[in-house]
N, C-alpha and C positions, 0 to 999 in steps of 0.2 A: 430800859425805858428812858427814853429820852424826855427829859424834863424842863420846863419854859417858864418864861413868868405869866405864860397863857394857858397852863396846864390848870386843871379843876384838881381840889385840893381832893374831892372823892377819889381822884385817880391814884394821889400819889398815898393816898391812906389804904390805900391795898393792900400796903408794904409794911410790914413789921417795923422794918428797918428804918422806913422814913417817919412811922410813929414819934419813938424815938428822937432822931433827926431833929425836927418839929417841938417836940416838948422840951429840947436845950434852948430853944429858943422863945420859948413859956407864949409859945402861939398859942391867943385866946381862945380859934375856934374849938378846939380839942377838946376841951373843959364844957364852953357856953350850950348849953343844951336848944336853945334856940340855933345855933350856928348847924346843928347835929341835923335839923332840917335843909338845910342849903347849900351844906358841902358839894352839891352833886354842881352848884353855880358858882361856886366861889374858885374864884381863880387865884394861884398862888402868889402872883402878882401884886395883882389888889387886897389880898392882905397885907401883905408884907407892909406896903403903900398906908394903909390905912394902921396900921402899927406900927411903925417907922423900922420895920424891920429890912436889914443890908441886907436884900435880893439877890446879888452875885454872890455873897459867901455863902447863902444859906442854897443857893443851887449848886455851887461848888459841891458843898457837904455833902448834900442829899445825889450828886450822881456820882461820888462817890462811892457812898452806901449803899446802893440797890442794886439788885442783879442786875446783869444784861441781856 
C-alpha cells in the first residue's frame, strides 16, 4: 500500500502494523473516541499538520512497516 499525506487514516488502520506505527507517535486520533467516528475523513496529513507531527518520517516509518 502505498501511503500519502492524502491517504485517510481509516485506510492505513487496517494495518496492525501501522497501529503500532502510529501510537509511537502518541497520534491523538487512536485514543479520542470522537475521532473513532471520522477516521474514514481524516487524512493522514492533516493530522500530522494539526499535531505538529514530521509527516516525512512518520510516512518513511509507516511504508516501511506494512506489507506490499
Amino acid at each position: 500500500m502505498k501511503i500519502t499525506k492524502d491517504t485517510f487514516l481509516a485506510d492505513i488502520l487496517k494495518y496492525p502494523e501501522a497501529e503500532k506505527v502510529l501510537a509511537k507517535y502518541n497520534l491523538p486520533c487512536l485514543s479520542c473516541p470522537f475521532a473513532q467516528y471520522e477516521v474514514k475523513n481524516l487524512k493522514i496529513g492533516d493530522v500530522c499538520k494539526m499535531y505538529n507531527i514530521d509527516i516525512k518520517k512518520l510516512l518513511k516509518e509507516l511504508e516501511g512497516g506494512l506489507p506490499r
